[in-house]
LUMTORLUM-601614 format. One line per 2 residues: for each residue x, z, y of C-alpha. Coordinates in steps of 0.05 Angstrom, whole numbers, padded with zeros to 5 digits, always signed. Layout:
% residues N
X/Z/Y  ...
END
This chain:
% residues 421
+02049/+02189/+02078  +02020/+02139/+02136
+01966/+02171/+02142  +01987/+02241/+02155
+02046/+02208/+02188  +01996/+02177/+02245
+01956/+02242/+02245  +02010/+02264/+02281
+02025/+02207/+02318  +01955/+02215/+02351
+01940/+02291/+02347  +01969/+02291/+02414
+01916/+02243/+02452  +01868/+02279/+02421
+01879/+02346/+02450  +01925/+02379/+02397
+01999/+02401/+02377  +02025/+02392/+02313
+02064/+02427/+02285  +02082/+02392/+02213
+02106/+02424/+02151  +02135/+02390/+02086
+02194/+02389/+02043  +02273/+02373/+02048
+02278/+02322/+01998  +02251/+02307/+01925
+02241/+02246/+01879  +02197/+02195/+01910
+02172/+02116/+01888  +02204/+02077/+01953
+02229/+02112/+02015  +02232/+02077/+02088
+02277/+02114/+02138  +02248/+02067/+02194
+02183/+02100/+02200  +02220/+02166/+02221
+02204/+02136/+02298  +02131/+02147/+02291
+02147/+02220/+02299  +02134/+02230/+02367
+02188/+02261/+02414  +02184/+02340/+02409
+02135/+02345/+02347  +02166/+02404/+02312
+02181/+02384/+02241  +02197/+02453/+02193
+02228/+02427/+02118  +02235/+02472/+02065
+02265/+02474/+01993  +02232/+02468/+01940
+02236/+02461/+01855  +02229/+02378/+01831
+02218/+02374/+01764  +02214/+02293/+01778
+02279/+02292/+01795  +02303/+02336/+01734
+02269/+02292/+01701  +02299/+02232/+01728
+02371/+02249/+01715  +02357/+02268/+01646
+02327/+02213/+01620  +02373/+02171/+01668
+02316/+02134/+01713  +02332/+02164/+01773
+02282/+02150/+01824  +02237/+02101/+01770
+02216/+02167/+01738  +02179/+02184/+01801
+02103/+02153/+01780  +02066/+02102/+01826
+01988/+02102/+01818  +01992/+02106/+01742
+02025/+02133/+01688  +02063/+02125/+01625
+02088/+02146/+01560  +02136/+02105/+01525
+02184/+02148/+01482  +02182/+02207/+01460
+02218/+02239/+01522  +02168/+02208/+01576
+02108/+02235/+01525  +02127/+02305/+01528
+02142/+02305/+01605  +02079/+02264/+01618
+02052/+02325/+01569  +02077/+02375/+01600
+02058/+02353/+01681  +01990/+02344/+01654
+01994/+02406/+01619  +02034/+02459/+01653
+02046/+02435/+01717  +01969/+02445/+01745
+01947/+02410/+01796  +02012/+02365/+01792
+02093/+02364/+01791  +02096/+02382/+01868
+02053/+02454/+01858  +02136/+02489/+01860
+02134/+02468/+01926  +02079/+02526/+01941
+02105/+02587/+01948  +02168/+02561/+01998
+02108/+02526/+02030  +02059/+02590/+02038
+02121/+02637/+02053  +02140/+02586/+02110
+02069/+02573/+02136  +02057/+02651/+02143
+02122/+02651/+02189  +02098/+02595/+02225
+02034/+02627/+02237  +02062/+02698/+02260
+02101/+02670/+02309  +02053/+02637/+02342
+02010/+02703/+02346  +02076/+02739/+02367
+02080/+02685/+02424  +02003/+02703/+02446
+01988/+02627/+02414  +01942/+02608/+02372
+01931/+02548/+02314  +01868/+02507/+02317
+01867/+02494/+02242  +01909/+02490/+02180
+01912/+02420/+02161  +01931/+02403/+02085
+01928/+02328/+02054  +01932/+02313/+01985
+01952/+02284/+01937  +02000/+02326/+01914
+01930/+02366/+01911  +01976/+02423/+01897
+01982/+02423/+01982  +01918/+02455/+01976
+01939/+02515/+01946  +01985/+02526/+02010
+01918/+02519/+02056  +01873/+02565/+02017
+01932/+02625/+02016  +01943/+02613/+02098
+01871/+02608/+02111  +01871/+02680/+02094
+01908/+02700/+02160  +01845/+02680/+02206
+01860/+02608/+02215  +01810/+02553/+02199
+01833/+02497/+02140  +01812/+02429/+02130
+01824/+02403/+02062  +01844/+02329/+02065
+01839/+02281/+01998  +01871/+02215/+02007
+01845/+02212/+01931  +01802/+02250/+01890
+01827/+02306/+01857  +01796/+02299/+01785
+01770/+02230/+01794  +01840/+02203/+01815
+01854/+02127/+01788  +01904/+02150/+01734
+01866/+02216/+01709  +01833/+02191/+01636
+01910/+02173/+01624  +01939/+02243/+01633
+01942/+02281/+01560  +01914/+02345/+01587
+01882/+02392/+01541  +01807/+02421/+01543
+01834/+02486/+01574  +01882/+02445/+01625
+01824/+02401/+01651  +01774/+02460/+01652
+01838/+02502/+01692  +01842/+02433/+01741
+01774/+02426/+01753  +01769/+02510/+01773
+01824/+02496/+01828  +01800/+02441/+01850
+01718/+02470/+01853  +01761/+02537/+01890
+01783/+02493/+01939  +01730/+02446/+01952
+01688/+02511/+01964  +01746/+02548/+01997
+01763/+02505/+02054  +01722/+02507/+02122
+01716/+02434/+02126  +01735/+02370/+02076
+01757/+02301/+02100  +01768/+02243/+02060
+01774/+02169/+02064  +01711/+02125/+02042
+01634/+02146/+02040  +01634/+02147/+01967
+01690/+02186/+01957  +01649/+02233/+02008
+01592/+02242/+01954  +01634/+02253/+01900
+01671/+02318/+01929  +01604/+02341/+01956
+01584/+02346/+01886  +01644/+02365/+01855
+01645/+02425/+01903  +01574/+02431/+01907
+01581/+02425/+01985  +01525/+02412/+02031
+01538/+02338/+02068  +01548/+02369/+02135
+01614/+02399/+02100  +01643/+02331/+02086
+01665/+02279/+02137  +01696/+02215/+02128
+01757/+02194/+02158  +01784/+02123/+02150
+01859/+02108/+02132  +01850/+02058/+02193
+01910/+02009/+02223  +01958/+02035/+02282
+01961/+01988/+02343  +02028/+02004/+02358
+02051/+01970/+02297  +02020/+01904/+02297
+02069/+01875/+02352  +02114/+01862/+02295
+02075/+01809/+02281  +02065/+01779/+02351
+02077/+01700/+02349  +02084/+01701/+02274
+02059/+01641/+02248  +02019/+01622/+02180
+02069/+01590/+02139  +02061/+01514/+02132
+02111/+01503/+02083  +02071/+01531/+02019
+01998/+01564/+02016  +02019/+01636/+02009
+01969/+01681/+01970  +02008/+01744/+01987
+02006/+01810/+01966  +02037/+01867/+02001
+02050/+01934/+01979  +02066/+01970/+01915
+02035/+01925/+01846  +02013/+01978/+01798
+02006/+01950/+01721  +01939/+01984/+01724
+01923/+01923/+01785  +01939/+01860/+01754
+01882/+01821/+01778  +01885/+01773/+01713
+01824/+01730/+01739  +01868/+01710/+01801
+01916/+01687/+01754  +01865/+01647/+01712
+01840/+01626/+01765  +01910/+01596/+01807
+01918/+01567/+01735  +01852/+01534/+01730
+01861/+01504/+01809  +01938/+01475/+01784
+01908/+01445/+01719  +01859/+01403/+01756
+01908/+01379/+01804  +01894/+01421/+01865
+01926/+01467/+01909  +01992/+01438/+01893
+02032/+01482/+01947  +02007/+01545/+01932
+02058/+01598/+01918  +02043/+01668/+01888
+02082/+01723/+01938  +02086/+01794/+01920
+02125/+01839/+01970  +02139/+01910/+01949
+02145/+01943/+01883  +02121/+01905/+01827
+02111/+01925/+01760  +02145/+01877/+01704
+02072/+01863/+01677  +02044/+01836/+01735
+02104/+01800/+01755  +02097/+01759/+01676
+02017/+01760/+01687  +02025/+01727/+01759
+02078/+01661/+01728  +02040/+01653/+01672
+01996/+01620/+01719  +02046/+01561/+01726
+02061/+01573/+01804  +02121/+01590/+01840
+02123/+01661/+01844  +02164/+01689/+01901
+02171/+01761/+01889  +02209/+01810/+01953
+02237/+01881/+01939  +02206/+01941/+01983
+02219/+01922/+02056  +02212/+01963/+02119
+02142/+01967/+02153  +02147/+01919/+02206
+02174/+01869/+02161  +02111/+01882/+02113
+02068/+01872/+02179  +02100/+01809/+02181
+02096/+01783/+02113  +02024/+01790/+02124
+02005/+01750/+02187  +02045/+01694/+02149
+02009/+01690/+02090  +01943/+01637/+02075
+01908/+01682/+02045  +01921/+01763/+02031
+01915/+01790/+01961  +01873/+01858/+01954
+01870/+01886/+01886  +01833/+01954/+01856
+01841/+01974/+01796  +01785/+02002/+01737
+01770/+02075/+01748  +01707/+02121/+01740
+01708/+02126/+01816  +01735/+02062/+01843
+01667/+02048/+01890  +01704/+02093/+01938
+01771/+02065/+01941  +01790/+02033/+02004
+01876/+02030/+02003  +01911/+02043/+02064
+01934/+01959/+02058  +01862/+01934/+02075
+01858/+01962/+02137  +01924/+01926/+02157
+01902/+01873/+02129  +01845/+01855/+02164
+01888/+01871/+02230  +01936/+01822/+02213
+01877/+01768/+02224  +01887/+01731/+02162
+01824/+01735/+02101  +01826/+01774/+02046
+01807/+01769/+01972  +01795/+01824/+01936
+01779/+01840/+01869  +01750/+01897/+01844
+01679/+01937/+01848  +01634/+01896/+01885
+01590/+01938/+01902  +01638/+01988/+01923
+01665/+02009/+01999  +01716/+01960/+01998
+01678/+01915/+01993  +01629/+01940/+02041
+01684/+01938/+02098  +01701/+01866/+02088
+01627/+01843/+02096  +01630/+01895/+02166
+01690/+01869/+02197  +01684/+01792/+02169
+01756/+01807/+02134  +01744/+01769/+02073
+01706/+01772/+02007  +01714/+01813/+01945
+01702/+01789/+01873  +01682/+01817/+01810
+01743/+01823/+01770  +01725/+01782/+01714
+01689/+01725/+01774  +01743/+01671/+01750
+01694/+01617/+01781  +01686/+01650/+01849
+01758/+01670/+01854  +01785/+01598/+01845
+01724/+01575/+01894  +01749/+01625/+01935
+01818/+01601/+01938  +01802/+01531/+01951
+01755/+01536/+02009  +01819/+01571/+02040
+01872/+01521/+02007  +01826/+01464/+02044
+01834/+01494/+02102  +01893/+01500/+02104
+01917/+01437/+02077  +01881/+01404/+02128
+01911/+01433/+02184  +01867/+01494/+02201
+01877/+01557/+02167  +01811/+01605/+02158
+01813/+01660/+02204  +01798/+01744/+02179
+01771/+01793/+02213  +01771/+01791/+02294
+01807/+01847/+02322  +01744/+01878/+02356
+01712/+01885/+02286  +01777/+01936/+02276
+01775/+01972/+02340  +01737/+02026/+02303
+01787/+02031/+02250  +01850/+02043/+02287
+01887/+02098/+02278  +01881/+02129/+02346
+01798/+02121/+02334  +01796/+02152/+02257
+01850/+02211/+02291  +01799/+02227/+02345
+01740/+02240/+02290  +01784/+02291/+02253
+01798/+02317/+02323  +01720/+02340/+02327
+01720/+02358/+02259  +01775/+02407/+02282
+01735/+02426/+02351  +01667/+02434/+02305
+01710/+02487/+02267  +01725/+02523/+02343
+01661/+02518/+02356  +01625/+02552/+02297
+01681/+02615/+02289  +01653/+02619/+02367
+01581/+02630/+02348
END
């Protein structure tokens, strides 16, 4: 949601109107009402309704919104196995696809009225996942506009897509859409340069059809933070954002142990500050700290909870394409200033962009050595009276939000300019 959310926050400064289309209301993880004021002032929003089968499902089997899945997914009992079944089964691409046909029935409106006011649409954006989105750029593509596909994730190479109990036919059916739309669209975006290669060969693209653009940090959100200091009260190894059971960094925990059984780093706390699976909650005191853990909060508070922390906690989970996962959190995090360590691929982009912007480090995940060394360097620091510093804020510049909006702006303009050839 952010990063469509600042798309359109931005559009405007560089050259173009939005016009944004999306849904009433459905079933989602965490919701924050707050970040409704990033919609800028006359930025026509159009909502339409549309079948949730999450939140069927979520009154029936009496979860309510803790049906809705969060970077993973489950199967405990025999009533999540068949609806885990049947979304990986018979709703293809995913459980939002019932949203299409209000979606393409709306965006054809939208279009004819522009054409009926002598206007005209630079480009069809769509950005997935729900890859399903997709579907609603390849039918409105057909009425002369151009469409750039956007993939937060991978389609079939998303983090949770080994788990999902689809059959042969299913996958072969998944992998046809997604190789339809890959080919379909007029250009691709997508997050990380690995990520980049991938969909070139999924879709068989040439390069030149494929351009990254970064999650990146907004500006106008960081004042939040302004004279927030480190906390000197406890160490803080803090992370921030939503803990998938798939991203329990177990070495960090070994590790915290390891530092506590030797007699060091005696006020370090473990903070977690969103939602947190029960697993990783267990995994994180078994490490014999205090573990402070805070419910979802707003934004600005999360900006916050960040410039206050000793050192910032960046985890990635085990996937066949986790080289190209950069989550939207890094970015902020290196704004905030403070270092990061991250576990995960190390050879991956992640990792990549903490070596660029001087953010932090990141770890194999099984480094238990380098992860406590890790933690001490910054625990010394800190303890003595001067906490390590992350990236400086001129090693972000080109990550902003306003900079990364501006590169799908001549993504859009390269579109303009070929259809004028």
């Amino acid at each position: 949601m952010q990063r469509t959310l600042k798309t359109v926050r931005y559009l405007r400064d560089a050259g173009y109107e939005p016009v944004v289309l999306t849904v009433e209301a459905g079933a989602f993880p965490s919701t924050d009402a707050s970040l409704a004021a990033d919609i800028p002032e006359g930025v026509e929003v159009i909502r339409t309704t549309a079948p949730d089968p999450i939140t069927a499902y979520g009154r029936l089997s009496g979860k309510g919104a803790d049906a809705v899945p969060t970077g993973a997914v489950s199967g405990a009992g025999i009533m999540s196995k068949l609806a885990l079944w049947a979304r990986a089964n018979v709703f293809l691409p995913d459980a939002r696809v019932g949203w299409v046909p209000f979606a393409k029935h709306a965006g054809r409106r939208i279009l004819g009225r522009a054409e009926r006011a002598q206007e005209a649409f630079a480009a069809v954006l769509t950005s997935g996942p729900p890859h399903s989105v997709h579907l609603v750029g390849r039918r409105l593509q057909r009425t002369g506009v151009p469409w750039v596909a956007d993939f937060r994730d991978p389609w079939t190479e998303i983090n949770f897509y080994g788990d999902l109990p689809m059959s042969r036919a299913a996958r072969a059916v998944d992998r046809w859409m997604e190789r339809r739309v890959l080919q379909g669209a007029d250009a691709v975006t997508t997050v990380s340069p690995t990520w980049a290669r991938l969909l070139t060969e999924q879709g068989d693209l040439p390069s030149s059809k494929v351009t990254v653009v970064h999650n990146g940090v907004d500006e106008a959100d960081l004042g939040a933070a302004a004279g927030v200091a480190v906390r000197d009260d406890a160490f803080a190894l803090t992370h921030v954002g939503s803990f998938y059971a798939t991203r329990d960094p177990l070495a960090v925990w070994e590790a915290v142990r390891r530092l506590r059984e030797a007699g060091e780093a005696e006020k370090l706390v473990i903070r977690l500050v969103g939602r947190v699976d029960e697993s990783v909650r267990q995994s994180a005191e078994a490490a014999g700290v205090p573990v402070e853990v805070v419910p979802y909060v707003p934004h600005e508070e999360a900006v916050r909870e960040q410039a206050r922390a000793g050192l910032l906690l960046l985890s990635i989970e085990p996937f066949a394409a986790d080289r190209g996962m950069i989550t939207g959190k890094l970015y902020e995090y290196l704004a905030s200033g403070r270092p990061v360590l991250g576990v995960g691929p190390v050879g991956g982009d992640a990792a990549a962009l903490l070596v660029e912007t001087r953010g932090g480090v990141l770890l194999a995940r099984d480094d238990i050595g380098g992860i406590a060394d890790a933690i001490r360097r910054h625990y010394d620091a800190w303890a003595g009276g001067t906490p390590l510093d992350g990236a400086p804020w001129e090693a972000v510049v080109p990550y902003t939000r306003r900079a990364q909006t501006a590169r799908l702006a001549e993504v859009i303009r390269g579109l303009a300019r070929r259809s004028a050839r």
